[in-house]
N, C-alpha and C positions, 0 to 999 in steps of 0.2 A: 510336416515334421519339424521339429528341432534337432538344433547342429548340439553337439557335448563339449565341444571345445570351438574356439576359432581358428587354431591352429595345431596339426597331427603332425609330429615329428618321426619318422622311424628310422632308428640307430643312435646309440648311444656312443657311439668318436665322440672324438674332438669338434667335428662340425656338429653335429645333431646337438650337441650335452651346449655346444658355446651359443649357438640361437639359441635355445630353451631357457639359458641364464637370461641371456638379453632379451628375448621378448616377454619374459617373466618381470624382469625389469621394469618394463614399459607398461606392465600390467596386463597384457595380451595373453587372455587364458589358450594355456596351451596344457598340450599332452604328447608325452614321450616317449618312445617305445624300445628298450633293452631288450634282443631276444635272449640274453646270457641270466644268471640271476644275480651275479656279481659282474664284477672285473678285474679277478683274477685270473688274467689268460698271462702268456709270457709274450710278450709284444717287443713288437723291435723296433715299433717309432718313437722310441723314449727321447726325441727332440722338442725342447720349448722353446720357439725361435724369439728373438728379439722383438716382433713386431707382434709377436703373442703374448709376449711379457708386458708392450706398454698396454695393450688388451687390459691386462689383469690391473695396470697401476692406474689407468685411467676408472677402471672400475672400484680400486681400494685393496684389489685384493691381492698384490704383487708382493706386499711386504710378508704377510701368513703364507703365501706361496712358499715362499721361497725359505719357511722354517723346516720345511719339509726336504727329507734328506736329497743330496740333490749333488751334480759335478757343473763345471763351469768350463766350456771349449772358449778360446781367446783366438787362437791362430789353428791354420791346417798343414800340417807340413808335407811335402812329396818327398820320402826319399826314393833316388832315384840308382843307379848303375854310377851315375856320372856325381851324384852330390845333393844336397838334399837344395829343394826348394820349397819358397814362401808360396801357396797356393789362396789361402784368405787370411787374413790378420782385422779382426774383428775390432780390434780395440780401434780402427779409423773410423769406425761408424760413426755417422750423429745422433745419438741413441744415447740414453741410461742404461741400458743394457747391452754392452758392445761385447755379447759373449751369447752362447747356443746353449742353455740349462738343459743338462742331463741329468732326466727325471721318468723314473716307473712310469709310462702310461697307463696304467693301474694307478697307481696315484694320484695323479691329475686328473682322471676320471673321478677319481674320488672326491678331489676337494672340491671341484664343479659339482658332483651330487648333492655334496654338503650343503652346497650352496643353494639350489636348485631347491631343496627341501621346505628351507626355511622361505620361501614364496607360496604362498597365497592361489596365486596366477598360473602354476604349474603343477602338474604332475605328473610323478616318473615313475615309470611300471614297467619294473625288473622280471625277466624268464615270461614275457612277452611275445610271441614267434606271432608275425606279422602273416597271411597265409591270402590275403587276398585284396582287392580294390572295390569298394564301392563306386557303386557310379548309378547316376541315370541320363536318359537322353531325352531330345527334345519333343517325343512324343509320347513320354509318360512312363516308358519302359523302365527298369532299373534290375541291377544283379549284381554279381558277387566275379570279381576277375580273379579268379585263381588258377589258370595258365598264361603263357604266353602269345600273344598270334602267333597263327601259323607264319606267316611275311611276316617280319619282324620290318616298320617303319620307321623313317628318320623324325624325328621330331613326334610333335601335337599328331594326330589323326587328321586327314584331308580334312572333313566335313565340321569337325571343331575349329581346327587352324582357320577355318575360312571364316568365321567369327569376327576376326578382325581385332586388330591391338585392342578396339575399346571395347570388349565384347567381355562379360564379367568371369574374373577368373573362378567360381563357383557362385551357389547361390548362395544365402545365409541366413540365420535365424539366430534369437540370441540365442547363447548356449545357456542361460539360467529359465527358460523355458518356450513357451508356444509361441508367445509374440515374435511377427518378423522384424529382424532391424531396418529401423526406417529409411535408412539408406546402402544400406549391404544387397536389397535386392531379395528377387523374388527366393520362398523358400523352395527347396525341391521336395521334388516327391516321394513319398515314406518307398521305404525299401520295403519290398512284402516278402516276411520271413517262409511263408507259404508256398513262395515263388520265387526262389533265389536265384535262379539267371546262375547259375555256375557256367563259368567260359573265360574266352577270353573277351578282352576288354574291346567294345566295339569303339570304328575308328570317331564317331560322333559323340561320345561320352563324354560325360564331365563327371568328375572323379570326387566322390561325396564324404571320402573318408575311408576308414579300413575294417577288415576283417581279423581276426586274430584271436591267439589261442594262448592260454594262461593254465597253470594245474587248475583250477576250478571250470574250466569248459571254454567254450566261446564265446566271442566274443565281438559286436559292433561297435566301432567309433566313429560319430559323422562331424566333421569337420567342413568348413567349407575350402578349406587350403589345407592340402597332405604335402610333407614335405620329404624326399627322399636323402635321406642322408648316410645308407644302407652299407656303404664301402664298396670297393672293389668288385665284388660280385655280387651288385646291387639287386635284388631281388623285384625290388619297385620298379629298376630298369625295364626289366625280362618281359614283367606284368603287363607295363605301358608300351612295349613294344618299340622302346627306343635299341637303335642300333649303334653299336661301341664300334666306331672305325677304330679298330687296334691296328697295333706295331707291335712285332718280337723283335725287341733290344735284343744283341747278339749277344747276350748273357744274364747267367742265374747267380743266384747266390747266395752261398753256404752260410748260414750265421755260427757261431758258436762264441764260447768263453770263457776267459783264461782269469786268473787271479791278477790280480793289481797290486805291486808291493808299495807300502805308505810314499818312500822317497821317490818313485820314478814321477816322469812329467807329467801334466794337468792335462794337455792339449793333443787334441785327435792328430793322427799321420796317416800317410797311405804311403805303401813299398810298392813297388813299381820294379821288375825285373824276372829274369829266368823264364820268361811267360806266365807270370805270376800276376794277381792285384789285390792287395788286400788292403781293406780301413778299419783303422782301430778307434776305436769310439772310448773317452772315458765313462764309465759306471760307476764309479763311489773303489770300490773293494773289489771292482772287475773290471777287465777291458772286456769292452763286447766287438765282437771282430767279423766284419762281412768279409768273406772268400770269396773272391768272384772268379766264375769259371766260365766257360764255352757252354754258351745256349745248347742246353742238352747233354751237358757235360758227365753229370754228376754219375750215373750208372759209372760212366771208368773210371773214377773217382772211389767211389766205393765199390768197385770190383777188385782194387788196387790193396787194398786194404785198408786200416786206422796206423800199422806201422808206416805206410809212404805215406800218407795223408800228414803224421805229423813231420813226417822228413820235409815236406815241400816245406811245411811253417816255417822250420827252423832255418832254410837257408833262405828263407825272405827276410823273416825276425829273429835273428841268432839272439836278441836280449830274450826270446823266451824259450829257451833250450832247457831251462830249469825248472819249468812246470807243464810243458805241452805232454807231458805224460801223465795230468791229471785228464784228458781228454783217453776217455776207457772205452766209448760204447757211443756207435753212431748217434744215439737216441738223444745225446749231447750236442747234439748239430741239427738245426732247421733249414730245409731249403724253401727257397723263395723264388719260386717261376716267372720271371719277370716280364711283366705286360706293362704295354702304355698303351692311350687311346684317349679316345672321347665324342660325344657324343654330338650330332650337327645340332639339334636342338634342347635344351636344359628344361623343357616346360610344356604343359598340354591342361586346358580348361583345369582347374582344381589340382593341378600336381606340378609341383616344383622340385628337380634333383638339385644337389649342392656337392661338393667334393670329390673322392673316389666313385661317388656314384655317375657323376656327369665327366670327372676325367680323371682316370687312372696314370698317376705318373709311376716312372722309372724309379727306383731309388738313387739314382746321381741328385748330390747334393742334398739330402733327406728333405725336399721342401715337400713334398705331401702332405702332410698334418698343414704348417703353414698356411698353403695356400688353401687348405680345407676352412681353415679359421677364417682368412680372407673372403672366403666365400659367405662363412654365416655372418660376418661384418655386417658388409655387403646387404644380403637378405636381410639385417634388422634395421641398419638404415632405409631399406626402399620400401619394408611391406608395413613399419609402424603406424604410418599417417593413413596407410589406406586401411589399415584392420582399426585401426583407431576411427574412423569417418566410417566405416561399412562401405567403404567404395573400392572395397581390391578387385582391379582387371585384370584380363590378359596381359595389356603393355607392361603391369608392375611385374609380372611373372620376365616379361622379355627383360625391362632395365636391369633385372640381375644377372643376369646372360650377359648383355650388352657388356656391363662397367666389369665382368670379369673373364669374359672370353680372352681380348687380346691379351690380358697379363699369362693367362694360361698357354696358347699358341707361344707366347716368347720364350716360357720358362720350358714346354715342352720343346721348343728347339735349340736350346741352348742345353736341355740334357742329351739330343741325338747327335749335336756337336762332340759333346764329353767323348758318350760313346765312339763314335766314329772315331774322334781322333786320338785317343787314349785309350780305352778300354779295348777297343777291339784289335789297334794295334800292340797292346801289351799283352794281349792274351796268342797273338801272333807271331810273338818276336821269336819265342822258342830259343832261350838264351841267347841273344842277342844283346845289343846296349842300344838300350831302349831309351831318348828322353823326348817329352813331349812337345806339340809342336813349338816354335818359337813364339807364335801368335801370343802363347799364355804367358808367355815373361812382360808383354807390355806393360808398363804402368799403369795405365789406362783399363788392361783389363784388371789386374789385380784388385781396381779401388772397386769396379763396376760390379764384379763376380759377388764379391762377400755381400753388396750391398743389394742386389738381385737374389740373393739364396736367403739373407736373415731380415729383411724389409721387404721382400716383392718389388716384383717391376715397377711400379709405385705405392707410395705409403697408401695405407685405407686406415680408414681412422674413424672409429665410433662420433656418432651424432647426436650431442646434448637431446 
């Protein structure tokens, strides 16, 4: 058979859409897969972190970014019971961009498509629903995984995993027809539409590309590298039978939003009291406001009604007494059931996860998009030379694991820090006077925090 692409992306984020630019870049025919037909959703990670921005300048494109309507956070301030404090002050950074661009992720998804478009090397296929996994194994077999195991396993499948770092992470063919590539390795065997193998994904499979459904019907795409870039409730996860060690952070929370008047300040805060915590985020002509309450909170919350609902605001943020009555109708407020986790292994013969899909962070400190970006860095620096040469393995699949596990473990413990020592005791305090620990007034952590949340635990940086 022949591969249609060399590389299948599924999800159109910020991870998925920013490998697609970049291996489009490189020339590495790829294909991308939206199950939406836009992206027009209302999203609530409208953060472009710093180290996404030199992203975009290293690329050229940071300056047309950024005509695009957009807010600018510099500092974060805590007001607290006791007095307000300085939590990150961005402008220390060593950065061009020593500020968090609040920006539509709608948006940003959009100028990435723009861009994506105008490639050669790509293609992006909108109202896409991704529905199953190709695969075959090493005795001729192949099918269609569109459930999950019954056991849901940690990582690769035993019988694959045991393959060995050098063992090919698919097979390949060019994707402009029959000939195999002369060093990507042997082609695999034609999928027989006759004999779809509907199931789940046996643990010896190598993953050939995907299945999926468009308004004109179904549909195959065989790849020799799928890459999962699906979000939080990664569907590719489920499929491949990786298992998400989670954590319930001891809290939800409530998004909604209040109007912005022209003079008030540029820069996010967080109130902190009464058992209260809320973060105001700037939006252009809105603040967007996370409520955070008691993991499981929310039914007494809204049992309480929309009259106490906006009382609790008002004695946290008495400056918005003058419009929390534009708040009418639950329908005005999203909750967001807060999971963290991640998975022991990112990778299995022919499938790579990247972002939400391999680790679901908290919302403390919004680095998710971030470190999602991080990730497809990451992946285009490691997988270019070998899709480029036809020699991608297993190990290329592990180095990207490798060079972004630890920053994720850190950054995941430094938000169950947050929680524990903030969140959970401010939502504890039940009017009390509440300030945080001292740990956080260090110097040391002030400079380290902003530059851990808007840079990552270390810089990653695109490779000429």
């Amino acid at each position: 058979m022949r591969f249609d692409s060399h590389c299948c992306i599924v999800g159109g984020g910020p991870a998925g859409m920013v490998l697609a630019l970049l291996l489009g870049r490189a020339g590495i025919q790829t294909t991308i897969f939206e199950e939406h037909e836009d992206f027009e959703r209302d999203f609530r990670g409208d953060t472009v972190h710093p180290s996404t921005m030199e992203l975009m300048d290293a690329l050229g494109l940071a300056d047309r970014l950024l005509e695009l309507p957009h807010a600018k956070i510099h500092r974060l301030m805590l007001d607290t019971p006791g007095g307000p404090i300085e939590m990150a002050d961005l402008e220390r950074l060593p950065t061009k961009f020593p500020y968090v661009t609040m920006m539509p992720q709608a948006r940003f998804l959009d100028f990435l498509a723009g861009e994506i478009r105008k490639m050669p090397s790509v293609r992006l296929v909108m109202g896409a629903a991704v529905q199953g996994l190709l695969w075959d194994d090493p005795w001729g077999l192949s099918g269609i995984a569109d459930r999950a195991p019954d056991a849901p396993q940690q990582g690769a499948g035993a019988g694959a995993a045991q393959a060995g770092a050098g063992a090919q992470a698919g097979g390949a063919a060019r994707p402009d027809g029959p000939t195999p590539h002369p060093t990507l390795g042997r082609p695999a065997p034609a999928h027989r539409p006759d004999q779809p193998g509907h199931g789940p994904l046996p643990d010896d499979a190598i993953v050939r590309g995907v299945h999926y459904r468009t308004r004109d019907g179904q549909h195959d795409l065989r790849a020799p590298l799928t890459i999962g870039a699906d979000g939080r409730f990664s569907r590719l996860r489920r499929l491949a039978g990786f298992e998400l060690e989670s954590s319930a952070p001891p809290m939800d929370v409530l998004w909604f939003r209040l109007p912005r008047h022209p003079h008030e300040p540029d820069d996010a805060r967080g109130k902190i009291g009464k058992g209260h915590l809320m973060v105001i985020l700037n939006r252009g002509d809105e603040w967007q406001i996370a409520y955070v309450i008691a993991k499981g909170g929310y039914k007494e919350i809204h049992d309480a009604g929309l009259p106490a609902f906006r009382q609790s605001i008002t004695e946290l943020a008495p400056e918005f007494t003058d419009r929390v009555d534009t708040l009418t109708d639950w329908h005005q407020t999203a909750l967001l059931s807060v999971e963290a986790g991640r998975i022991r292994r990112w990778f299995r013969p022919g499938l790579l996860l990247i972002g939400d899909a391999a680790h679901v962070m908290s919302p403390v400190g919004g680095v998710g998009i971030n470190y999602a970006v991080q990730d497809a860095i990451v992946a285009a620096n490691v997988l270019t030379g070998p899709f480029r040469e036809g020699r991608l393995r297993l190990r290329d699949l592990a180095a990207v694991q490798r060079q972004r596990e630890i920053p994720t473990r850190i950054i995941q413990g430094f938000q169950r820090l947050v929680q524990n020592q903030i969140v959970t005791r401010a939502l504890a305090s039940d009017g009390m006077m509440m300030q945080p620990p001292p740990v956080m007034r260090l110097p040391i952590l002030r400079d380290l925090v902003p530059r851990m949340l808007a840079l990552g635990v270390w810089p990653v940086h695109l490779k000429s």
